[in-house]
Backbone as XML, in Angstrom:
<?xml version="1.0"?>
<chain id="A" units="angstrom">
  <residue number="1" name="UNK">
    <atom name="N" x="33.671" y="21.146" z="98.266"/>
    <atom name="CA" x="35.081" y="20.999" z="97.989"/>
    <atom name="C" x="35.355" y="21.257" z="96.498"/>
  </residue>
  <residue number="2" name="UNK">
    <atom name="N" x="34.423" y="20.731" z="95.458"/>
    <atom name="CA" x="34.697" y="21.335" z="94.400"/>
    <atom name="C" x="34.502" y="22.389" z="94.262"/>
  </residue>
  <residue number="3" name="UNK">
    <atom name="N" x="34.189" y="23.641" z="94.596"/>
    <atom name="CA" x="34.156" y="24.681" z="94.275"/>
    <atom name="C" x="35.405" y="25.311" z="94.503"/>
  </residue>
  <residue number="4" name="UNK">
    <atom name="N" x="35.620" y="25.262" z="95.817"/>
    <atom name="CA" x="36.909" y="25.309" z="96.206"/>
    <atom name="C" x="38.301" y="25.435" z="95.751"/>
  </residue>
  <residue number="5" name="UNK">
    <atom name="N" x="38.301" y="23.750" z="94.814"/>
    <atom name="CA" x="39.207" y="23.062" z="94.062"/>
    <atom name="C" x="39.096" y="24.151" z="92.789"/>
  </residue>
  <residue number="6" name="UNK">
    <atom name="N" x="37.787" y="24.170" z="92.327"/>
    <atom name="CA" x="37.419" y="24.954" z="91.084"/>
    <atom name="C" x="38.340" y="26.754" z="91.195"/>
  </residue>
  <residue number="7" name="UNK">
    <atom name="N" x="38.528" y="27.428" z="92.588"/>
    <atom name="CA" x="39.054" y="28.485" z="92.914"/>
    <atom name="C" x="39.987" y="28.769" z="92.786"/>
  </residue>
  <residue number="8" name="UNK">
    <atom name="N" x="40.526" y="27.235" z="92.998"/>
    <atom name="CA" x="42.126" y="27.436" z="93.359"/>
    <atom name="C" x="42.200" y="27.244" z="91.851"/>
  </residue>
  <residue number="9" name="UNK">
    <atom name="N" x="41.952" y="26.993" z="90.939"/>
    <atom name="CA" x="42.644" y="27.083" z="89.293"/>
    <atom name="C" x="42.102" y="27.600" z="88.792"/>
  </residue>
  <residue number="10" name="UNK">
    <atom name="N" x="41.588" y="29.081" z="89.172"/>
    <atom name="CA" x="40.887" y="30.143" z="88.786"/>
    <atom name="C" x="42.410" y="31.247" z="88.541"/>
  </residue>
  <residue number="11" name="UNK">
    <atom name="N" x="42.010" y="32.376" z="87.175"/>
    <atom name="CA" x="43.145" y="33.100" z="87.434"/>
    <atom name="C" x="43.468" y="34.052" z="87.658"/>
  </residue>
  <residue number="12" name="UNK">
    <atom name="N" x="42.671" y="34.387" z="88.556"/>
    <atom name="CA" x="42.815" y="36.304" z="89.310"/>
    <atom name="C" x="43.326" y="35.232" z="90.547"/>
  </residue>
  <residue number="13" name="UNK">
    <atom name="N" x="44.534" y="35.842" z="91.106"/>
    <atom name="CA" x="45.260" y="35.794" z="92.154"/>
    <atom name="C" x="44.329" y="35.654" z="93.688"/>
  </residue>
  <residue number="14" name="UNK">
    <atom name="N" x="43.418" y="37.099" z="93.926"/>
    <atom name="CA" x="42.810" y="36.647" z="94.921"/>
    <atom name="C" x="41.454" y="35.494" z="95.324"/>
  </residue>
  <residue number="15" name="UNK">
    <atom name="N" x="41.175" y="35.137" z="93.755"/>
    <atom name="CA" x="40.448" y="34.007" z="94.069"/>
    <atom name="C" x="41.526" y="32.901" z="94.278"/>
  </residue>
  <residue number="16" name="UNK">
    <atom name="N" x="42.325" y="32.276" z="93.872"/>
    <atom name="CA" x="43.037" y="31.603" z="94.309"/>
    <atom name="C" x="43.364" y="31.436" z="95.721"/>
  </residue>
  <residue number="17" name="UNK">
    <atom name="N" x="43.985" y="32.874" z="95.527"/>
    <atom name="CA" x="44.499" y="32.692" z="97.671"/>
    <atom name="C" x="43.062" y="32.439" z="98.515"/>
  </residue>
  <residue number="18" name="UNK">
    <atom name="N" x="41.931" y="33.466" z="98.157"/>
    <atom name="CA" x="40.612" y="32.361" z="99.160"/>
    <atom name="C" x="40.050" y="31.266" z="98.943"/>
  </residue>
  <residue number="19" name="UNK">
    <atom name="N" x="40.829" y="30.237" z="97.969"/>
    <atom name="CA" x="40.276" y="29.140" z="97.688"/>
    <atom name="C" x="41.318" y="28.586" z="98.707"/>
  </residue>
  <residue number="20" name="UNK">
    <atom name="N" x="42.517" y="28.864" z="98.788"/>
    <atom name="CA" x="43.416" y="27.880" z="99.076"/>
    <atom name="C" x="43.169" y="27.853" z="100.925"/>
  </residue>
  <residue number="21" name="UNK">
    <atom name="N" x="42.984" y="29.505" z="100.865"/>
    <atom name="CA" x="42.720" y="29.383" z="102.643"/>
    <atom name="C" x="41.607" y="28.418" z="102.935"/>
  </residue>
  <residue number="22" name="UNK">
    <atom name="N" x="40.498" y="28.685" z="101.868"/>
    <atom name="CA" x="39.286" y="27.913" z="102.342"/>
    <atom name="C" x="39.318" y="26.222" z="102.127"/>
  </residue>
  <residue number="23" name="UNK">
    <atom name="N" x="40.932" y="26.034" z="101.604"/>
    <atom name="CA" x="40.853" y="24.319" z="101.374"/>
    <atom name="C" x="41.495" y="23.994" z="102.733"/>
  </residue>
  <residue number="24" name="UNK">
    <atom name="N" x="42.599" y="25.310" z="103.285"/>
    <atom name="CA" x="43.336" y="25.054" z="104.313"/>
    <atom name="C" x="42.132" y="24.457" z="105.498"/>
  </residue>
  <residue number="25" name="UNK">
    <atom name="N" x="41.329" y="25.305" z="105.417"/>
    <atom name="CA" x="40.559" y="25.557" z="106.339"/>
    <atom name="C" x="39.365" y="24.016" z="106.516"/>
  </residue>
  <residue number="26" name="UNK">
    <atom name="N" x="39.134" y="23.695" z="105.058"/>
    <atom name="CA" x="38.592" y="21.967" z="105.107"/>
    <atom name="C" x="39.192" y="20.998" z="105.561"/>
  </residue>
  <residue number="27" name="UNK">
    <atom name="N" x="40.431" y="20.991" z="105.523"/>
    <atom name="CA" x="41.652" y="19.910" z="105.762"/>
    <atom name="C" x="41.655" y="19.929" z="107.284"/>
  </residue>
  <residue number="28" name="UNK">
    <atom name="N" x="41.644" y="21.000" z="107.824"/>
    <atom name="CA" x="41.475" y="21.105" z="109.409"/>
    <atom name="C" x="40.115" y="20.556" z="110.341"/>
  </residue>
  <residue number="29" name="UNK">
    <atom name="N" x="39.003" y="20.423" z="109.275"/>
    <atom name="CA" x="38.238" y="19.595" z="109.416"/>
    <atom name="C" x="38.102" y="18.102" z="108.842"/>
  </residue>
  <residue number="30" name="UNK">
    <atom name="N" x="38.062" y="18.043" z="108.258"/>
    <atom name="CA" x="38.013" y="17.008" z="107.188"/>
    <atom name="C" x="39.396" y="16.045" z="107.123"/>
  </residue>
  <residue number="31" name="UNK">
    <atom name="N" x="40.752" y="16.770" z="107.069"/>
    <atom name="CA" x="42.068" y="15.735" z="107.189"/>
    <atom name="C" x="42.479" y="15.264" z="105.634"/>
  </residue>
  <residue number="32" name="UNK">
    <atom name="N" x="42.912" y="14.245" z="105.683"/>
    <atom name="CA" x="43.298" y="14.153" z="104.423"/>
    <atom name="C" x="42.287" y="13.559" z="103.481"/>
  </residue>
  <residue number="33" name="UNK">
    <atom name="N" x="41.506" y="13.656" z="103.221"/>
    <atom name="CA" x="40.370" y="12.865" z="102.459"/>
    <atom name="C" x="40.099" y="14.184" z="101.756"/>
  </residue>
  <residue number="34" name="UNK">
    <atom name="N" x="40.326" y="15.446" z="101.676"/>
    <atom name="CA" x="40.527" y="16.546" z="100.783"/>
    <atom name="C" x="41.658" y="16.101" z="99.590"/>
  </residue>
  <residue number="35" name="UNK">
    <atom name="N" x="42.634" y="15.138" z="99.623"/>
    <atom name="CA" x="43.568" y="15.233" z="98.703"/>
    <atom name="C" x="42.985" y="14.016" z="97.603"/>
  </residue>
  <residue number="36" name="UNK">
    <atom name="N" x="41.517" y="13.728" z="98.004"/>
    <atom name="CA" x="40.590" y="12.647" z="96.809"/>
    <atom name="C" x="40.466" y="13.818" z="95.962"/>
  </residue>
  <residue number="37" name="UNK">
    <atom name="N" x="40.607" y="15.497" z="95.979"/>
    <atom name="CA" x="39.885" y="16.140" z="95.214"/>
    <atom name="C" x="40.939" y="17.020" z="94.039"/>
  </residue>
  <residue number="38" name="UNK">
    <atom name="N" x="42.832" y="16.161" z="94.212"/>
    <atom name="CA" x="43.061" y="16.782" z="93.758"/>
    <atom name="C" x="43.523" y="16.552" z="92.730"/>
  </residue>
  <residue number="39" name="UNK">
    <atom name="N" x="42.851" y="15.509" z="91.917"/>
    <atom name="CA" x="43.145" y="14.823" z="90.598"/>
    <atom name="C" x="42.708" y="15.939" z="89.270"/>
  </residue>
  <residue number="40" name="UNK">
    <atom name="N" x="42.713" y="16.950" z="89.305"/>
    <atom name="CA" x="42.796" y="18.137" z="88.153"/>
    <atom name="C" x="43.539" y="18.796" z="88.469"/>
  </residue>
  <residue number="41" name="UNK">
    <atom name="N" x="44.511" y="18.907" z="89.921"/>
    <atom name="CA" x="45.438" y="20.229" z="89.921"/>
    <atom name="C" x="46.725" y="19.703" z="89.379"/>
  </residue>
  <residue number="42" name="UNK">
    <atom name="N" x="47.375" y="21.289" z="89.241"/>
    <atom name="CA" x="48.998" y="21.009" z="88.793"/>
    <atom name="C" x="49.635" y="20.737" z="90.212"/>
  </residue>
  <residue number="43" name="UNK">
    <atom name="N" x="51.168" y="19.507" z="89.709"/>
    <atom name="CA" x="51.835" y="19.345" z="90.991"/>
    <atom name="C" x="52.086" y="20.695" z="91.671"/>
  </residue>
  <residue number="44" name="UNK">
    <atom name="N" x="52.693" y="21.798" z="91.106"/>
    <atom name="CA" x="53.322" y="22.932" z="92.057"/>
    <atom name="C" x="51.510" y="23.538" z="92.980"/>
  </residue>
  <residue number="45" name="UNK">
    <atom name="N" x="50.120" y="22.540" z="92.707"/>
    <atom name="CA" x="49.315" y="23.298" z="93.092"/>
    <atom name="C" x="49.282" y="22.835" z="94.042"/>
  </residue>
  <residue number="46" name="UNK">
    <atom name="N" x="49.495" y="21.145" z="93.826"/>
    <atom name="CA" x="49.589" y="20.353" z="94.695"/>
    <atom name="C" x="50.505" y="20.155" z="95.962"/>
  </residue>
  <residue number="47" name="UNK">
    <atom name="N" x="52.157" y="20.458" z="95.966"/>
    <atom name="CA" x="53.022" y="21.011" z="96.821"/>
    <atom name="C" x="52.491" y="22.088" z="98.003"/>
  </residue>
  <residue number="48" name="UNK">
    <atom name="N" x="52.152" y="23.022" z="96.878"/>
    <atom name="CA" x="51.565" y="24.044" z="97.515"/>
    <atom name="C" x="50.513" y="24.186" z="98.527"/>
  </residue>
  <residue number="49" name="UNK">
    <atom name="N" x="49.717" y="23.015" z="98.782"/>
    <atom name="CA" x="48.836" y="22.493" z="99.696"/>
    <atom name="C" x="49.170" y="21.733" z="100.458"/>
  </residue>
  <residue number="50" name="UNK">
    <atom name="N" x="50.259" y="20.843" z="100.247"/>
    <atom name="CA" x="50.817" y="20.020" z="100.866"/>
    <atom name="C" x="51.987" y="20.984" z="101.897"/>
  </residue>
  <residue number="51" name="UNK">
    <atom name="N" x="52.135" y="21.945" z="101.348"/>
    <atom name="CA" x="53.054" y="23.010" z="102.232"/>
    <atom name="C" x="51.753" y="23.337" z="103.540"/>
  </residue>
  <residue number="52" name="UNK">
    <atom name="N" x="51.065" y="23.565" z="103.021"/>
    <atom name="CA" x="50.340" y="24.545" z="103.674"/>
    <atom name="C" x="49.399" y="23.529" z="105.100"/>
  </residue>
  <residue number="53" name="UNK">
    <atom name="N" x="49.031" y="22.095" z="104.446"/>
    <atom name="CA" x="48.666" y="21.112" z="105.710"/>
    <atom name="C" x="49.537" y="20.749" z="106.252"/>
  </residue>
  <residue number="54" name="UNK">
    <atom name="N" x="51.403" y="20.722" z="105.981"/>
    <atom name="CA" x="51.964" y="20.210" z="107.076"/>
    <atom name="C" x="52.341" y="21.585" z="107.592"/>
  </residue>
  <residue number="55" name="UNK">
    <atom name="N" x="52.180" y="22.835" z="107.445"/>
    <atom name="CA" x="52.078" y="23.562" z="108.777"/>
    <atom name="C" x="50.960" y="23.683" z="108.900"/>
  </residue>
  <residue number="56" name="UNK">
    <atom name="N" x="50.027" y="23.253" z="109.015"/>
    <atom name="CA" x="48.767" y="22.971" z="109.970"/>
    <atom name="C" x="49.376" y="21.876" z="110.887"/>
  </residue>
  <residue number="57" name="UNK">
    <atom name="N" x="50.240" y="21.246" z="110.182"/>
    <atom name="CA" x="50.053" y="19.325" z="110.920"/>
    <atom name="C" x="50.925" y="19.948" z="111.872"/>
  </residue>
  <residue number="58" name="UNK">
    <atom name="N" x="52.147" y="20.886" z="111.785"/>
    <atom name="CA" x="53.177" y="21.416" z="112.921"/>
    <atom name="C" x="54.139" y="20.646" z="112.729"/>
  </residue>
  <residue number="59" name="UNK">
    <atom name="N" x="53.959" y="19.675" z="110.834"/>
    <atom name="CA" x="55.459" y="18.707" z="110.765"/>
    <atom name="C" x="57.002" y="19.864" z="110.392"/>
  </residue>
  <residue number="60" name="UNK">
    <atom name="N" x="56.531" y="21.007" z="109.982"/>
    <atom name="CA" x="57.444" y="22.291" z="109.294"/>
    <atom name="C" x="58.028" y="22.569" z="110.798"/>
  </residue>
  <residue number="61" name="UNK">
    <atom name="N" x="57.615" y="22.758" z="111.919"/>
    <atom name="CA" x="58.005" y="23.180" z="112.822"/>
    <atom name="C" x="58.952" y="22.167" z="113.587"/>
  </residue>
  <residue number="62" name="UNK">
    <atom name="N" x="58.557" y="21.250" z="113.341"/>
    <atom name="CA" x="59.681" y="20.106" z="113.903"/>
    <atom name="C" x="60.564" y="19.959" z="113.212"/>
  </residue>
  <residue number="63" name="UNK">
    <atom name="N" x="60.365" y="19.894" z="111.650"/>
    <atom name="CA" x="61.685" y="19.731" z="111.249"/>
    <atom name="C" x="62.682" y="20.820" z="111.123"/>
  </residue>
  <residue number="64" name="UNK">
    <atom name="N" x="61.803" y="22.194" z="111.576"/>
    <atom name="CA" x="62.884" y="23.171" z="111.759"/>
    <atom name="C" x="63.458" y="23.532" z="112.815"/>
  </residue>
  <residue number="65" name="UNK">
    <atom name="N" x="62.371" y="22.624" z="114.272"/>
    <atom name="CA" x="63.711" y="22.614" z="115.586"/>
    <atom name="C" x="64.322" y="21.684" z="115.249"/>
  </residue>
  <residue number="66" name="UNK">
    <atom name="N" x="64.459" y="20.537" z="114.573"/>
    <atom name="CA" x="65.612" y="19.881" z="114.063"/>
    <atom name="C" x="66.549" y="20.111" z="113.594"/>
  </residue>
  <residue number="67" name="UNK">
    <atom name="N" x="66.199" y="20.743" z="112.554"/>
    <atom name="CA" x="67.082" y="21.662" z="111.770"/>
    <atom name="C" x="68.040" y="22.895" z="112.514"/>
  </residue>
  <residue number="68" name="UNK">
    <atom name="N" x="67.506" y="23.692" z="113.167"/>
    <atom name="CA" x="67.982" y="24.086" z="114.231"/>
    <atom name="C" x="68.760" y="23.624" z="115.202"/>
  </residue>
  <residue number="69" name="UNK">
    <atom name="N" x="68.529" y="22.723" z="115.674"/>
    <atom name="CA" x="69.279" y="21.702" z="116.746"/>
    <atom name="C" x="70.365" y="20.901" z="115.959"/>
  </residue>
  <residue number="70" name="UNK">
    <atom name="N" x="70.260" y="20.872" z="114.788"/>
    <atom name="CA" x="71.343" y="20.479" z="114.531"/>
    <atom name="C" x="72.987" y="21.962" z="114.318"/>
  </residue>
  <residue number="71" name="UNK">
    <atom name="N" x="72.082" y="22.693" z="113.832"/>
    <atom name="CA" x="72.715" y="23.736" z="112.887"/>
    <atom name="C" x="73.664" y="24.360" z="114.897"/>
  </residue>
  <residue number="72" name="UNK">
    <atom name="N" x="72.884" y="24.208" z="115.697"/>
    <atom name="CA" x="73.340" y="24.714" z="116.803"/>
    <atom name="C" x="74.498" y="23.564" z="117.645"/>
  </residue>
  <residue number="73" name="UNK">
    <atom name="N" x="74.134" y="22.578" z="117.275"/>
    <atom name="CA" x="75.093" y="21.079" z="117.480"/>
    <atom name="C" x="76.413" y="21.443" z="116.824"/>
  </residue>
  <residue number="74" name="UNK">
    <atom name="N" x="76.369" y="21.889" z="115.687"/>
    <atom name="CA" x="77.243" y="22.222" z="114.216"/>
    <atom name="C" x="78.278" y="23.231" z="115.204"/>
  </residue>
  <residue number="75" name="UNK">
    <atom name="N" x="77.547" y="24.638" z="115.596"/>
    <atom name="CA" x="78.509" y="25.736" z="115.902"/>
    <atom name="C" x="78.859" y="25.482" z="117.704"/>
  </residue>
  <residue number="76" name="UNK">
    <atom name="N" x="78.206" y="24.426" z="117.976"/>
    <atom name="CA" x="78.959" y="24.287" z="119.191"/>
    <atom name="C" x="80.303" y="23.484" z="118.916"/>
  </residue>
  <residue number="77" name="UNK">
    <atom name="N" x="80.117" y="22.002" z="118.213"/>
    <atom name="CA" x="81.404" y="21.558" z="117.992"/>
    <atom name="C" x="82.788" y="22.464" z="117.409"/>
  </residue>
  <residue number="78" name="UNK">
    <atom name="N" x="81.938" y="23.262" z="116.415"/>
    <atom name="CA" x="82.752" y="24.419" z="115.489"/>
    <atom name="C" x="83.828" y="25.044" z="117.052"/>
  </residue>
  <residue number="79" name="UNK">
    <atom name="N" x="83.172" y="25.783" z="117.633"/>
    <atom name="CA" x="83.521" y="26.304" z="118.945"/>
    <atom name="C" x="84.202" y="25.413" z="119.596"/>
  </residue>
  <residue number="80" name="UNK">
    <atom name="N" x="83.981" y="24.141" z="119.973"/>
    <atom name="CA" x="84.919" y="23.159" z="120.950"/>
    <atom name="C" x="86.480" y="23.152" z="120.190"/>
  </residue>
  <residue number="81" name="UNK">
    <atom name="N" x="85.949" y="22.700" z="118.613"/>
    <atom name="CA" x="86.960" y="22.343" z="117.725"/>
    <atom name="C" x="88.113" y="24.088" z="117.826"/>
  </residue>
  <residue number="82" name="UNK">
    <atom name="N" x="87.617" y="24.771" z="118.187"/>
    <atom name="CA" x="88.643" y="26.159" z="117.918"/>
    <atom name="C" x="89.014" y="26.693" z="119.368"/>
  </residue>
  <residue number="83" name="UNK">
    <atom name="N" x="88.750" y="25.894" z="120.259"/>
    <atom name="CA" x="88.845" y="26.040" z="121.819"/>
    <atom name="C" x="90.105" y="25.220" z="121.846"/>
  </residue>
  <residue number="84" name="UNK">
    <atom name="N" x="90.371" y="24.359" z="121.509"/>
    <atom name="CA" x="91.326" y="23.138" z="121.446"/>
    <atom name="C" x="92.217" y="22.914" z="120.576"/>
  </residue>
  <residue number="85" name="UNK">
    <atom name="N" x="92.108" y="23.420" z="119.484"/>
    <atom name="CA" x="93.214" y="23.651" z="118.492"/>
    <atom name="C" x="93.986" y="25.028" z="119.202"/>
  </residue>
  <residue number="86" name="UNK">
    <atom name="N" x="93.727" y="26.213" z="119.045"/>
    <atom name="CA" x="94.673" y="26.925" z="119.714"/>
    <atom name="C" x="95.839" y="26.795" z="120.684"/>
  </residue>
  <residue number="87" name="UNK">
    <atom name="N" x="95.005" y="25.895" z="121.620"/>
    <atom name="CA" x="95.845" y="24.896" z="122.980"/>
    <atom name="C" x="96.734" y="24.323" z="122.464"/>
  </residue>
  <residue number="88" name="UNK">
    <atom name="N" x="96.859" y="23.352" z="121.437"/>
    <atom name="CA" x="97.567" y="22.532" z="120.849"/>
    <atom name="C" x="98.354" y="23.245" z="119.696"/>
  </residue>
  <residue number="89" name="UNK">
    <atom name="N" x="98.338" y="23.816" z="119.450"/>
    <atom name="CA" x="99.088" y="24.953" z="118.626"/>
    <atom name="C" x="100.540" y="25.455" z="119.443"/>
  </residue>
  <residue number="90" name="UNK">
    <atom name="N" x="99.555" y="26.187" z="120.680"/>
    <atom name="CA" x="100.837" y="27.326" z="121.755"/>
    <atom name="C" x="101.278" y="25.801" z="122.383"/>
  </residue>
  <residue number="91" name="UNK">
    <atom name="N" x="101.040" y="24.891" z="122.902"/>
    <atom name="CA" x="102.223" y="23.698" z="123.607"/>
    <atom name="C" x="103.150" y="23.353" z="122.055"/>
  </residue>
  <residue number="92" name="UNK">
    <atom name="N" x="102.696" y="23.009" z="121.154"/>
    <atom name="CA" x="103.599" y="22.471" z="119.795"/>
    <atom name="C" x="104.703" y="24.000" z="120.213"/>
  </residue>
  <residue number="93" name="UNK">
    <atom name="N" x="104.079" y="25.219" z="119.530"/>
    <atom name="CA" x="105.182" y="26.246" z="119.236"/>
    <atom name="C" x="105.923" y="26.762" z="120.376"/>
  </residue>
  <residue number="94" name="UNK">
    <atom name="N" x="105.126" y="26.068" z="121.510"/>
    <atom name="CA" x="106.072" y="26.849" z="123.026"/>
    <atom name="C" x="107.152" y="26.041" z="123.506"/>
  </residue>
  <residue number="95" name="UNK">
    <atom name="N" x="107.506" y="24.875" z="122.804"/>
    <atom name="CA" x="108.278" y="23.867" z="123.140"/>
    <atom name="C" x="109.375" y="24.115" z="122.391"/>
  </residue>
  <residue number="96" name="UNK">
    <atom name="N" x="109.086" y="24.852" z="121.201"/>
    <atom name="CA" x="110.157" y="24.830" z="119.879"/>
    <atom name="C" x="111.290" y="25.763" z="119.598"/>
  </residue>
  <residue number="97" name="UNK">
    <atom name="N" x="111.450" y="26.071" z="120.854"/>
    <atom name="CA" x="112.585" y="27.238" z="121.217"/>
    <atom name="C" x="112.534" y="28.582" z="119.990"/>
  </residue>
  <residue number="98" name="UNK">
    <atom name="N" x="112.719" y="29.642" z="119.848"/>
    <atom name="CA" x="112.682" y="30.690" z="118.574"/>
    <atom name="C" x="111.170" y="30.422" z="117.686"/>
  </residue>
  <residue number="99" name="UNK">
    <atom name="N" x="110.493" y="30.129" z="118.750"/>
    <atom name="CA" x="108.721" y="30.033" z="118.081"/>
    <atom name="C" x="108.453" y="31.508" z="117.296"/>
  </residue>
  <residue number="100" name="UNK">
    <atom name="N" x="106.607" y="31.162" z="117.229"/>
    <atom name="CA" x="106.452" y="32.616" z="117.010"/>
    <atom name="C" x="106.687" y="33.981" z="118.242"/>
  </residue>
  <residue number="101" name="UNK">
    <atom name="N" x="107.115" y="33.742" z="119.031"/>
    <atom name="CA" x="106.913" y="34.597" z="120.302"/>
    <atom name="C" x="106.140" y="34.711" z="121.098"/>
  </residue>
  <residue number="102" name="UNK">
    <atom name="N" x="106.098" y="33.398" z="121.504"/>
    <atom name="CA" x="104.776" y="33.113" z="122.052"/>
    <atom name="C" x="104.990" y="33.568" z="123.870"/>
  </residue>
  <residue number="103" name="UNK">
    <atom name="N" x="104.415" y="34.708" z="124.407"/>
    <atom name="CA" x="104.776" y="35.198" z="125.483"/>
    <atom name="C" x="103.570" y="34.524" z="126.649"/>
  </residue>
  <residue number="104" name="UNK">
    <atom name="N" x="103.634" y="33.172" z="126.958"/>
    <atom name="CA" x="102.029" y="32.610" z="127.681"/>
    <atom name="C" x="103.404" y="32.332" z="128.788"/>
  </residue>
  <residue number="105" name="UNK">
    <atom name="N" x="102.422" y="32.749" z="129.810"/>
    <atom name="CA" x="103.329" y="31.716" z="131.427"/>
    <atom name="C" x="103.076" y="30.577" z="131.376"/>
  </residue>
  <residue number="106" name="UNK">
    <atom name="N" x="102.498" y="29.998" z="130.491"/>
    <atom name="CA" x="103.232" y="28.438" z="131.041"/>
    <atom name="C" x="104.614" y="28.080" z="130.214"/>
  </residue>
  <residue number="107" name="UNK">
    <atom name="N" x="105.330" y="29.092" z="129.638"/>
    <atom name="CA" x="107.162" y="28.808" z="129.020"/>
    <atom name="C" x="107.770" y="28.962" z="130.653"/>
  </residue>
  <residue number="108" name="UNK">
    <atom name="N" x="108.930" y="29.197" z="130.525"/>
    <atom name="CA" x="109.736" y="28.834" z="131.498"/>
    <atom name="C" x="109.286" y="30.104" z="132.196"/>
  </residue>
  <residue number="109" name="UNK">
    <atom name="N" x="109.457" y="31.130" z="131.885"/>
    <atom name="CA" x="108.798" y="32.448" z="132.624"/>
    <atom name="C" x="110.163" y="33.111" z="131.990"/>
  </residue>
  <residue number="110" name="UNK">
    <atom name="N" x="111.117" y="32.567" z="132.124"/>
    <atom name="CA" x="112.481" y="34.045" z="131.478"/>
    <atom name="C" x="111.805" y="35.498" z="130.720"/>
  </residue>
  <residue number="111" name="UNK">
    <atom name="N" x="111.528" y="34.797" z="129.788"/>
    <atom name="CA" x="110.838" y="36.515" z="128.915"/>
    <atom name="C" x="109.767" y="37.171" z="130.150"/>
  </residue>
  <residue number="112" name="UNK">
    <atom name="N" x="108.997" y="36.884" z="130.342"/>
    <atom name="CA" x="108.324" y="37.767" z="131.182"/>
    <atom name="C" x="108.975" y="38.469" z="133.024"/>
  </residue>
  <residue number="113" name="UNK">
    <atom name="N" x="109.744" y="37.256" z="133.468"/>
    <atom name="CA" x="109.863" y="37.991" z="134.911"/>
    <atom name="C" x="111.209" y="38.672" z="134.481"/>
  </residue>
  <residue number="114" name="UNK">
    <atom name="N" x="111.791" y="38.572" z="133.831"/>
    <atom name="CA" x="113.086" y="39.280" z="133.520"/>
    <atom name="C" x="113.269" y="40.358" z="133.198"/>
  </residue>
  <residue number="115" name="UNK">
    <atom name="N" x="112.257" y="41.212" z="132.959"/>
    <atom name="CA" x="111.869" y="42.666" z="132.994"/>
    <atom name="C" x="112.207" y="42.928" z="134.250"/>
  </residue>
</chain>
């Protein structure tokens, strides 16, 4: 694991990225008792691992059908809310004699059968 650790704060780029796969890859064995080793890294190194075991853990994926499920909760109400205002719009202006011209059969019918 220290070597590993030692990789990831190495500074050519691709030693880094095969350190980090190869820490990914301890944590999937090992679990969290890899994060005893990370008392020399920087926090953003540290995030950065912590990104990377909770999509191992599959916590990123839940909170993005959450996230999702909400965001889809959001544009359904959005949708109810604009289903139902319209309705309530044409009864207010269809009642109000010299509206906008509102030509729906449920007014008395004059404008339309009177053609």
């Amino acid at each position: 694991m220290k070597f590993a650790i030692s990789g990831f704060k190495h500074a050519n780029k691709d030693v880094r990225d095969a350190a980090y796969n190869l820490i990914l890859n301890i944590y999937k064995y090992i679990g969290d008792n890899v994060r005893n080793y990370f008392k020399d890294l920087r926090p953003v190194q540290i995030n950065a691992l912590d990104e990377g075991f909770d999509k191992l853990d599959g916590l990123n994926e839940e909170l993005n059908n959450n996230q999702k499920g909400n965001k889809n909760q959001k544009a359904q109400e959005e949708y109810n809310n604009r289903q139902t205002s319209p309705n309530k719009a044409q009864k207010q202006g269809g009642s109000g004699g010299g509206g906008q011209g509102n030509n729906s059969d449920s007014d008395d019918g004059n404008f339309i059968n009177d053609k």
